[in-house]
C-alpha positions as CSV (number, residue, x, y, z in Angstrom):
1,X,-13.1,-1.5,5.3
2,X,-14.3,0.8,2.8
3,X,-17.6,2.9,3.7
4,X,-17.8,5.2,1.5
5,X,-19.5,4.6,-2.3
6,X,-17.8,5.6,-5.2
7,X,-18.0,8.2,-7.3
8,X,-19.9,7.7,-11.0
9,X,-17.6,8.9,-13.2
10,X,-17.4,9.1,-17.3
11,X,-14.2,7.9,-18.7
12,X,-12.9,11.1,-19.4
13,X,-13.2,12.4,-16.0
14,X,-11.9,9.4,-14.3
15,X,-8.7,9.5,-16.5
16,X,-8.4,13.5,-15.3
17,X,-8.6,12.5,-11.6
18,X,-6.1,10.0,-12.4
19,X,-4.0,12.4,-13.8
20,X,-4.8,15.2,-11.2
21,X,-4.5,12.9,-8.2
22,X,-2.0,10.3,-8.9
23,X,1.2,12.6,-8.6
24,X,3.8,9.8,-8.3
25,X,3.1,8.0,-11.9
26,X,1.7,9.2,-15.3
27,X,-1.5,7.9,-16.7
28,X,-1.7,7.7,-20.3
29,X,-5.2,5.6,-20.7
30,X,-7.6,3.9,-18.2
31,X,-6.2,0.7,-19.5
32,X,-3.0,1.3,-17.6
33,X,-2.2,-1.5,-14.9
34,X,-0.7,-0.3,-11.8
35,X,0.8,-3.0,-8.6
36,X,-0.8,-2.7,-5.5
37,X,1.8,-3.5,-3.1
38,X,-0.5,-3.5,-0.5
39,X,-2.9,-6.8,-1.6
40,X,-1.1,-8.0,-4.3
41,X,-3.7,-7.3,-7.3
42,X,-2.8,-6.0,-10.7
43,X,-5.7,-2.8,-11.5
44,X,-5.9,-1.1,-14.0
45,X,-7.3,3.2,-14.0
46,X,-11.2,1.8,-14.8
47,X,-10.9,-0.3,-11.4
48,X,-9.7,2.8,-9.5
49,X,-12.4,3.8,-7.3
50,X,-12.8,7.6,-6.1
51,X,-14.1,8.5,-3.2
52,X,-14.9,11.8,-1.0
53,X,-15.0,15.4,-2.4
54,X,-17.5,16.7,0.0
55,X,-17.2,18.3,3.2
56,X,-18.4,15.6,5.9
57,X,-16.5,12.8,3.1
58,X,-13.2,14.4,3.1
59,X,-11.3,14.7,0.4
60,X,-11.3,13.3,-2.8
61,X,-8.6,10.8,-2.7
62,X,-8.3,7.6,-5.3
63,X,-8.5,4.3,-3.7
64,X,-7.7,0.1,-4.7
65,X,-10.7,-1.7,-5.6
66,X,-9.9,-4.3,-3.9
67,X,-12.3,-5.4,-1.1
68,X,-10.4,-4.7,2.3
69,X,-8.0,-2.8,0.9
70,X,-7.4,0.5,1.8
71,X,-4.2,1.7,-0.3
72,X,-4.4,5.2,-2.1
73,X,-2.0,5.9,-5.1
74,X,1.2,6.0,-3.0
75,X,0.6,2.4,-3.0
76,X,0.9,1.5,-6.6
77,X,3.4,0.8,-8.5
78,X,3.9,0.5,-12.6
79,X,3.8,-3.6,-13.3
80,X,7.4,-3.8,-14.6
81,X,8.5,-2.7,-10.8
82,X,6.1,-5.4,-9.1
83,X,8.6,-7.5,-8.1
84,X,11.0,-5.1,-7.2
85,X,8.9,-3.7,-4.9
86,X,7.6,-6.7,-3.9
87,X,11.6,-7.7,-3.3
88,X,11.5,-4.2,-0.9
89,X,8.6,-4.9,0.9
90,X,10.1,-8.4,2.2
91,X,13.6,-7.2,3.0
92,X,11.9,-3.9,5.0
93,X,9.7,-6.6,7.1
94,X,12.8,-9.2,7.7
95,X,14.7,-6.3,9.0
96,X,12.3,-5.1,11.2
97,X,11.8,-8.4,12.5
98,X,15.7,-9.1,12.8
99,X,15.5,-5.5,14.9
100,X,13.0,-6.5,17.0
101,X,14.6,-10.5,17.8
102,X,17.8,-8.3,18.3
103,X,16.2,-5.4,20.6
104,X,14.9,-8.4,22.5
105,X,17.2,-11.0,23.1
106,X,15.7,-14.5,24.3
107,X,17.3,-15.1,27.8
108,X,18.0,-19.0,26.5
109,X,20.2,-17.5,23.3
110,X,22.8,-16.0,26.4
111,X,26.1,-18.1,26.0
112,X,26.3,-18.9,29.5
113,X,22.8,-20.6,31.7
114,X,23.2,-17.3,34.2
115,X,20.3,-14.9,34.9
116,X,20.1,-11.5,32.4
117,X,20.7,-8.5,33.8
118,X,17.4,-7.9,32.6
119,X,16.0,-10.0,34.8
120,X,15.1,-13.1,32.5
């Protein structure tokens, strides 16, 4: 949940805080489109909200526009890798889950009916 407003910024400025903040990708316009991997949308730099600056605000930092999402520019990625990153994000979760069903057997997948070790 995002509490903080956004900064008014002119185009020019906006595109310089791109460029000063974003330092994973390069921003040519504000019409550039960018992937959040985190909710799915497609943004472009005029979406990008920054927030912070200020002392009790923290730091200025860029942020999605999306409401409820709180990605920062590590987040995005250029369109043409959406759905490689996309393809990432699904394997990284399967694994993790095959970790965890593995970390954990069920005491009912044992090939024989007796008690675990564990005590199961």
């Amino acid at each position: 949940m995002k509490t903080e407003s956004p900064l008014r910024l002119n185009a020019s400025d906006r595109l310089l805080l791109l460029r000063r903040l974003d330092h994973l990708r390069k921003w040519a316009s504000l019409d550039d489109k960018r992937y959040c991997v985190c909710c799915g949308k497609i943004i472009t730099g005029r979406q990008i909200e920054a927030v912070g600056g200020t002392r009790p605000l923290g730091p200025l930092r860029l942020l999605c526009p999306t409401e409820n999402c709180v990605s920062t520019c590590e987040d995005w990625v250029y369109v043409h890798q959406a759905a490689s990153a996309v393809s990432l994000e699904a394997k990284s979760a399967a694994r993790s889950i095959g970790a965890e069903v593995r970390r954990y057997p069920h005491p009912i997948a044992n090939s024989s009916n007796k008690v675990s070790s564990r005590g199961f």
